[in-house]
C-alpha positions, 0 to 999 in steps of 0.5 A: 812940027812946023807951026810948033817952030814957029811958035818960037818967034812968037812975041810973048815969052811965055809961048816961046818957053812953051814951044822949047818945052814941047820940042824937047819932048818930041824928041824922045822919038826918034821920027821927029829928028829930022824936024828938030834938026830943022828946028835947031837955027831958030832954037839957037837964034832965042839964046839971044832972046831978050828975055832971060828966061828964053834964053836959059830954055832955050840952053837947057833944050839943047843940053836936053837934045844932046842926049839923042846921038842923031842931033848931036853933030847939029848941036855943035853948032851952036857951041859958039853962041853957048859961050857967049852966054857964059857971059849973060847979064843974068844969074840963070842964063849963065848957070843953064850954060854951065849946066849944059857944058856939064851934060855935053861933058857926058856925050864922046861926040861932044866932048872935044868942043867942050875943051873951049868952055874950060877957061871961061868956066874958072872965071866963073869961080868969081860970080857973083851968084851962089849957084852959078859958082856951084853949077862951075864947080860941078861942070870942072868936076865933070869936065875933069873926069874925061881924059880928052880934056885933061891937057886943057885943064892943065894948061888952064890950072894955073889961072885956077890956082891963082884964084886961092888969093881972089879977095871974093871968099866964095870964089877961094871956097870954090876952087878948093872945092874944085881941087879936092874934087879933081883928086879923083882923077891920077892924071891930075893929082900932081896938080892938086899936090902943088896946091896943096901948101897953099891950099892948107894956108887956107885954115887960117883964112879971114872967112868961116866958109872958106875955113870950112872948105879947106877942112873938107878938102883935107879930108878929102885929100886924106885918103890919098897917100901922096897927101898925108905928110903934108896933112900930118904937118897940117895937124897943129893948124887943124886942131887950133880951129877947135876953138875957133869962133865959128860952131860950124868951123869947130864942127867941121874940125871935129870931123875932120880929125875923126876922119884923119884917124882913119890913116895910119901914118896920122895917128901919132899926131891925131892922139895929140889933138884928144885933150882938145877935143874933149873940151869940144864936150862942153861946147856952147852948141849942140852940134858941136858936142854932139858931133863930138861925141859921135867922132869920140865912137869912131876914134875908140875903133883903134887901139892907140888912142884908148887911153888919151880917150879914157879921159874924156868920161868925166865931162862926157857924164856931164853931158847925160845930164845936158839940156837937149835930149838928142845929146843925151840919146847921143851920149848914153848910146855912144857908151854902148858902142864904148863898151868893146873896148877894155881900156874904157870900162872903168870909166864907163863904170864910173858912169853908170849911176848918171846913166840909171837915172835916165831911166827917169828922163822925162824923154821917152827916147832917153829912156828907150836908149837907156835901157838899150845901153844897160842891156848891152853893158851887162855882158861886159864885166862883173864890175859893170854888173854889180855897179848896176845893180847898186845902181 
């Protein structure tokens, strides 16, 4: 071990990336302990290292060594060096760091000399760095979870909040996300339902990712009681994202209606937003039309919105007809599953000449799924029978 640390002064980079590397497979057995808590000093002295990529080595191997409960009490030594490097000129230093809070999230030994890290981690939330800002988000999700911690983050939540007006639209994307994340935590859910007015403000924001992420959030925040008032007021705000400019925002706001209908208490609201989303049947992007359709299925599960859903057939026969073969695989197969329901089979009858003629479809997978429906649709009805036999 000995000549393996000193290698860690070593005046090339690379050898000093190595010997980290070697010493952190050393110590998965457990005699070499000892002389890897001797090891530890130097190995904290490269978290100043001049080169970038030492430095964020050297952070990984210590986040790697905490998962031997014997060198933990060593490594909280170097906590204080750690926090510095939340700070680092360079993007992977910082993002190591942070991953490194993560994973000492994770040790009970460890978890009190994280509390420190909170604050710097929410600053975070501004970098300019896409993965450092995922590394945080991940690290407050984490840190969130442990109830030794959870006094520190809310004492710090208010800084956290104010972040929803950063003019930086990634930093606002990762604090909802941080938000919708700390739902899981009872303790904290009063914090999040603060947020939450604020939060739906957001549907209207300036920019298509941060609209994204509060559709996503909202989802989220549906499947906890304490949120869906504030959701169903929300609804109006949702739906007029169905004809926003951006395909992934329309996409995103198809889905989260379709997961909204799972909640009872949304419903009433949720059946007003159909015709809307039958004109997304006609979207100018697939994946709108498909996701479209595909949300149509989940909603026809439950009874109240079957008759505003009948409706929909008309330009969803249209789309047997559409350009891209994965949407009419998707439209005939999603007849199929629509055939439970008694209040759209004359609808699907109405369809069922458009749906024979892809039999013919110069896709083979078209063909296949065609044949899967017509299958499926002859035990419903002598009326769909017959059709098909005219057919």
């Amino acid at each position: 071990m000995t000549p393996l640390v000193a290698l860690l002064k070593d005046d090339d980079a690379n050898v000093r990336a190595s010997a980290l590397s070697a010493i952190t497979s050393l110590a998965e057995y457990k005699e070499s302990h000892d002389a890897i808590r001797a090891a530890i000093p130097p190995l904290v002295g490269l978290l100043k290292d001049g080169d970038s990529t030492v430095r964020s080595a050297a952070v990984s191997t210590l986040a790697k060594l905490a998962v031997q409960v014997e060198i933990r009490d060593t490594i909280r030594t170097a906590i204080p060096s750690l926090m510095e490097l939340l700070k680092d000129e360079h993007w992977a230093a910082r993002a190591a760091t942070v991953s490194a809070f993560t994973d000492f999230a994770g040790h009970g030994e460890l978890v009190d000399v994280t509390a420190a890290s909170i604050q710097p981690l929410i600053e975070l939330l501004k970098d300019g760095d896409s993965d450092v800002r995922d590394a945080t988000t991940t690290a407050l999700d984490k840190l969130a979870s442990q109830a030794e911690l959870r006094d520190t983050i809310r004492t710090a939540t208010p800084s956290l909040l104010g972040l929803l007006q950063n003019p930086y639209w990634a930093t606002r994307t990762g604090v909802i996300t941080t938000l919708s994340n700390w739902v899981k935590n009872p303790d904290l859910l009063d914090l999040v339902q603060g947020a939450t007015p604020t939060i739906i403000e957001l549907l209207k924001d300036e920019h298509w990712r941060t609209r994204v992420a509060t559709l996503s959030a909202l989802s989220s925040l549906s499947e906890h009681v304490e949120f869906r008032e504030a959701i169903r007021m929300a609804i109006p705000s949702i739906v007029e994202l169905s004809k926003d400019t951006d395909s992934d925002v329309r996409n995103a706001c198809v889905s989260t209606i379709g997961n909204l209908s799972k909640c009872m208490e949304l419903r009433d609201a949720i059946r007003d937003t159909i015709p809307a989303l039958i004109e997304r049947l006609k979207d100018s992007e697939s994946g709108v039309r498909s996701i479209t359709v595909s949300t149509f299925v989940k909603m026809a599960e439950y009874s109240e919105f079957r008759v505003p859903i009948s409706e929909m057939f008309s330009p969803l026969t249209e789309l047997l007809k559409d350009p891209n073969w994965n949407i009419r695989v998707a439209c005939v197969s999603a007849i199929a599953d629509l055939a439970p329901h008694a209040e759209l089979l004359e609808g699907i009858q109405a369809a069922i000449q458009q749906i024979t003629l892809l039999l013919k479809d110069e896709d083979e997978d078209v063909r296949s799924a065609t044949v899967s429906t017509l299958t499926k649709l002859a035990n419903y009805g002598e009326s769909i029978q017959n059709t098909m036999y005219q057919g």
